[in-house]
C-alpha positions in Angstrom: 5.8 54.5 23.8 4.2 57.3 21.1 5.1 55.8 17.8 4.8 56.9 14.7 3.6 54.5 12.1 3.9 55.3 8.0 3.1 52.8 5.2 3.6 52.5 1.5 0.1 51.2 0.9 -2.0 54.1 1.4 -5.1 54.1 3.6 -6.8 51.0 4.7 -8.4 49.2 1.6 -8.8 44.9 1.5 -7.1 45.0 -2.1 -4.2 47.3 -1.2 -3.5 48.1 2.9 -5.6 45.4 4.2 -3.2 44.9 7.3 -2.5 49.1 9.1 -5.8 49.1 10.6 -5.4 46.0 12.5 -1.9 46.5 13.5 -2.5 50.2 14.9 -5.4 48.6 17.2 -3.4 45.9 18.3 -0.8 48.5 19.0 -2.8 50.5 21.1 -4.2 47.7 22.5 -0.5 47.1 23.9 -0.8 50.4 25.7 1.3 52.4 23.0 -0.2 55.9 22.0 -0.1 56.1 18.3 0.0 58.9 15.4 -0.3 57.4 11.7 0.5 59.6 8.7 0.0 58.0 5.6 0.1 58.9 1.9 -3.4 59.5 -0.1 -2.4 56.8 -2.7 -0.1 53.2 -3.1 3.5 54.2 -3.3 5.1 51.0 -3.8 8.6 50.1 -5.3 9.4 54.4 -4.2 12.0 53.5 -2.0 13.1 56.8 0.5 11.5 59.2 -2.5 10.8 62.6 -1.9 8.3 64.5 -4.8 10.0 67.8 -4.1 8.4 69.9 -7.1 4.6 68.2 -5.6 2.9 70.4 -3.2 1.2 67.8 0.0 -2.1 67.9 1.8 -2.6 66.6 5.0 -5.9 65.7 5.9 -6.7 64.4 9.4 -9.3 61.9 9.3 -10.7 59.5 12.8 -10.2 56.1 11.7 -14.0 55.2 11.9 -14.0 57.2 9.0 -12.3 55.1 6.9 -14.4 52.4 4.1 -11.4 50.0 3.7 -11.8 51.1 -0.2 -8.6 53.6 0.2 -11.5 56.3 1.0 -13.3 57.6 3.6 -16.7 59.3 4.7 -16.0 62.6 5.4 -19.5 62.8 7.4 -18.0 61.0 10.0 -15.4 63.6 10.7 -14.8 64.7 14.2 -13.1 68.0 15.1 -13.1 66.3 18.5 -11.6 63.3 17.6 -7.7 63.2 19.1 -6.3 59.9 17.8 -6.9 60.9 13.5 -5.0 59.7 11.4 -3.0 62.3 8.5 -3.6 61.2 5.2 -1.3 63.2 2.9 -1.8 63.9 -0.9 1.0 63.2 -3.2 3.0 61.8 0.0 5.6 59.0 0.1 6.6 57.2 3.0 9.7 59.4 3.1 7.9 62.7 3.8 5.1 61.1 5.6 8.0 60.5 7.7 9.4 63.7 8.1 5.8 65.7 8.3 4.9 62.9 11.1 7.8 63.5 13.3 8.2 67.3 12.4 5.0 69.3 11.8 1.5 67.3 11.8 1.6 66.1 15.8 2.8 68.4 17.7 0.6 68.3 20.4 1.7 64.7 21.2 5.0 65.0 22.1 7.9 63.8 21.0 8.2 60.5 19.5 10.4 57.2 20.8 9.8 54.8 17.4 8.9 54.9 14.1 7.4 51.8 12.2 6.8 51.5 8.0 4.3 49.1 7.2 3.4 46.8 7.8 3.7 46.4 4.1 1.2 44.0 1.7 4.0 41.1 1.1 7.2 40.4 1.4 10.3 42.8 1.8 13.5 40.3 1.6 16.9 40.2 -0.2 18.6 43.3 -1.1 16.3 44.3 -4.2 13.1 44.9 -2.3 15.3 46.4 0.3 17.0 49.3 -2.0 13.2 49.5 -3.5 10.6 49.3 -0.9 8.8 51.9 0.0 8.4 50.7 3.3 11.8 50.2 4.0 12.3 53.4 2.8 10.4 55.2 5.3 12.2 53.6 8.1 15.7 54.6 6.6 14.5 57.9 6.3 13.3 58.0 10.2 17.0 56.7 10.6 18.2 60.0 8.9 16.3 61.6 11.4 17.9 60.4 14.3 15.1 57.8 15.2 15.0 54.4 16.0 13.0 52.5 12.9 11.1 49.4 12.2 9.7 48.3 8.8 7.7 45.5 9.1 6.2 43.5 6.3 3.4 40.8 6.2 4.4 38.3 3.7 1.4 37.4 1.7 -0.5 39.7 -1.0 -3.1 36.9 -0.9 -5.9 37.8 1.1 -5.6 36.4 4.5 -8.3 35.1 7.3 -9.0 38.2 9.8 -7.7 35.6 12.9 -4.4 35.6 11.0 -3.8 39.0 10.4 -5.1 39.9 13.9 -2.2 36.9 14.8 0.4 38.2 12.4 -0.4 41.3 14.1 -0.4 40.8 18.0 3.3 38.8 16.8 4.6 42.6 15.2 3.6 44.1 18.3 5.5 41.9 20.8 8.3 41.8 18.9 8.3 45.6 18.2 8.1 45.4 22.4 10.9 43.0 22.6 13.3 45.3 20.2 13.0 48.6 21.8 13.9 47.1 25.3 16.8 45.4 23.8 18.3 47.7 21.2 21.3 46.9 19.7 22.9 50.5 19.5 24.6 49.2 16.6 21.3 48.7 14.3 19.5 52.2 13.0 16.8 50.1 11.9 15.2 46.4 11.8 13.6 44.9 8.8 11.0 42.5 9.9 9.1 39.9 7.9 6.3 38.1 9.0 4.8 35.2 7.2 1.0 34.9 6.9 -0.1 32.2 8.3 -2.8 30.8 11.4 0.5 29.0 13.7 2.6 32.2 12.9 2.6 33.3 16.9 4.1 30.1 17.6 6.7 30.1 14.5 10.7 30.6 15.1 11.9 33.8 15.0 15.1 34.1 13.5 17.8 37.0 13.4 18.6 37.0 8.9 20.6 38.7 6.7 19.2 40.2 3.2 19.9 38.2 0.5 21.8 39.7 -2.6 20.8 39.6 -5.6 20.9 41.9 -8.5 18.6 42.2 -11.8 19.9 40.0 -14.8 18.2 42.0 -17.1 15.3 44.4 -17.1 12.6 42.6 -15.5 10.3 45.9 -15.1 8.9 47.5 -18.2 7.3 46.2 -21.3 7.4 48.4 -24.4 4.1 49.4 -25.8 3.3 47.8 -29.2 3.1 51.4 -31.4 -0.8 51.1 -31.8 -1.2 51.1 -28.4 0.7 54.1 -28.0 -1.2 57.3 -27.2 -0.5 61.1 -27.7 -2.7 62.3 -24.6 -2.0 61.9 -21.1 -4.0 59.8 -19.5 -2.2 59.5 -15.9 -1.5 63.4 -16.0 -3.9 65.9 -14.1 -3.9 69.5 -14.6 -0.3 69.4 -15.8 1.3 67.2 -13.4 2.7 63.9 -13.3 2.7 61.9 -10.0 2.8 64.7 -8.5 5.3 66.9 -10.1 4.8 69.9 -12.7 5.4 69.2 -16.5 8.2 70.8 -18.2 6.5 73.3 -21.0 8.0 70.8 -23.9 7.2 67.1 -22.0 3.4 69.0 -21.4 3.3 69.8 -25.0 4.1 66.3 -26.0 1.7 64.3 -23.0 -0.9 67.1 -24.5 -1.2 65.6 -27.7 0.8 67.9 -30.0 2.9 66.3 -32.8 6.4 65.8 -32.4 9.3 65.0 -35.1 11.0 63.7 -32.5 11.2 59.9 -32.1 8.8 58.3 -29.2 8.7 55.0 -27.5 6.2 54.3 -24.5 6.9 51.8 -21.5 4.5 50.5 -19.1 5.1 49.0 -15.8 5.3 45.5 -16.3 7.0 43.7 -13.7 8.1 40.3 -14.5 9.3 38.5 -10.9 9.4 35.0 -12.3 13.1 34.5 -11.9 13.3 36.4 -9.2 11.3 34.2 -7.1 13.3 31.1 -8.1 16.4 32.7 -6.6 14.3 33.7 -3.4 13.2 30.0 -3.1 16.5 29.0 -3.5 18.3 31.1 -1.3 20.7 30.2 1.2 20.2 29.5 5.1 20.4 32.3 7.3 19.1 34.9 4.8 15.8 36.8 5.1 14.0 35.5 1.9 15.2 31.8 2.9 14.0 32.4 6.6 10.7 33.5 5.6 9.8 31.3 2.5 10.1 29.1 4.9 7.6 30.0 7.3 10.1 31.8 10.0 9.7 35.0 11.2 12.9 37.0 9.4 14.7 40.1 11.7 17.4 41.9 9.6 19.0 44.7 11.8 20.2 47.4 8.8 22.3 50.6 9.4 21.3 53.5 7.0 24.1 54.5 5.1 26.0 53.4 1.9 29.4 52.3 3.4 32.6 53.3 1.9 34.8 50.0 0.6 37.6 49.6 3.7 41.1 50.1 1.9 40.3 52.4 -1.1 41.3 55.9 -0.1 44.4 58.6 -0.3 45.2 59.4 -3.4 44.4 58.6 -6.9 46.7 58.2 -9.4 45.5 57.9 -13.0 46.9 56.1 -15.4 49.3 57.7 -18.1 
């Protein structure tokens, strides 16, 4: 098969995207030809975003190239080099998606799969679902028409190389085992692998995502007002992850005083009680199944499905 494969992590680096590189080898290794198109940077928790004011870079860079830092030495480059990878500046998983299948491999032909991930930890219950970047970039290739997979390695702790090439080798045959025996109900599969040394050997069970909803906000912190600042220090020439400042938000960021009142939040994400409820959950769903040590599948269609019953007309009340 020629897949395409997109992440959420960026390009390989032990902290952030430990797991691509070894999952595109043992890919190819299974005889697949492969075309990865990656953003420049993490885009975690982005979901199927698309920076539509940011203007993206491709760069095509050999995979030898690559310091497992998120970086890579362009000395190494290779004009010859047919299997590069595209690593795109200011790209999400969503347009890495749609410049992969649509503009940067043309040459290739056309493309029978797309995987996201696989992604640094777990992507179960209906939260991480709706949030995950990784997940997002297989609902977009779903848009497209395209059969998806998002696969997720369930540990951010760093793992043993024998069990990410394991966790690995397992994504591969099951990625295998799904495309010869596609449900042509399911746009997409949802895959989570735990990370461990037997996981080749582990049940693999068919889930459903767990619901579960926020019971308050869990994911900012308020800055205390000393710690607030007037200059932007995550801004660069004028733009904001990626997307130009409006002339009175670049005036503010820039450090001129405003009469207006200001309050700063910072990404603080408190998951405490969310993991309770993942530890809790019930039999049969994805967080339960994989918490446990099972290999979760969790066949998705991409749409936001109407509620059976409620249509014809409305009649307001008087």
């Amino acid at each position: 098969m020629h897949i395409l494969v997109v992440n959420d992590d960026g390009p390989p680096c032990s902290r952030l995207s430990p797991y691509i590189l070894p999952f595109v080898n043992a890919l190819q290794d299974a005889g697949h030809v492969v075309s990865v198109a990656i953003p420049a940077a993490s885009r975690s928790w982005i979901g199927k975003a698309h920076l539509i004011e940011a203007s993206l870079k491709a760069t095509y860079v050999p995979p030898a190239a690559f310091r497992n830092d998120a970086t890579w030495d362009e000395e190494c480059a290779s004009t010859d080099d047919h299997n590069e990878w595209v690593v795109i500046r200011n790209g999400t998983p969503a347009s890495c998606v749609q410049l992969g299948l649509f503009n940067l491999f043309a040459d290739r032909g056309p493309f029978d799969l797309v995987i996201s991930g696989p992604n640094h930890g777990r992507n179960a219950s209906t939260i991480y679902n709706l949030s995950s970047g990784t997940v997002g970039g297989a609902l977009e290739a779903a848009t497209c028409g395209k059969r998806a997979i998002a696969i997720s390695f369930g540990s951010k702790d760093p793992q043993p190389a024998d069990t990410i090439t394991a966790a690995s080798r397992l994504a591969v045959k099951l990625v295998d085992h799904l495309s010869r025996h596609w449900d042509e109900r399911v746009e997409l599969y949802n895959l989570n692998i735990p990370m461990r040394a037997d996981v080749e050997t582990r049940p693999i069970q068919y889930t459903r995502a767990l619901p579960y909803y926020w019971a308050r906000g869990y994911l900012y912190a308020e800055e205390e007002p000393a710690q607030e600042k007037t200059t932007a220090t995550t801004t660069t020439n004028g733009l904001t992850n990626g997307a130009p400042l409006t002339n009175g938000a670049a005036k503010a960021v820039n450090g001129s005083s405003s009469r207006l009142k200001e309050r700063s939040f910072n990404w603080s994400a408190q998951l405490s009680d969310m993991k309770k409820a993942l530890q809790a959950s019930e039999e049969g769903t994805d967080a339960h199944t994989v918490l446990n040590g099972n290999v979760s599948v969790t066949a998705l269609c991409a749409n936001f499905w109407h509620v059976p019953g409620l249509d014809g007309p409305l009649e307001l009340d008087h």
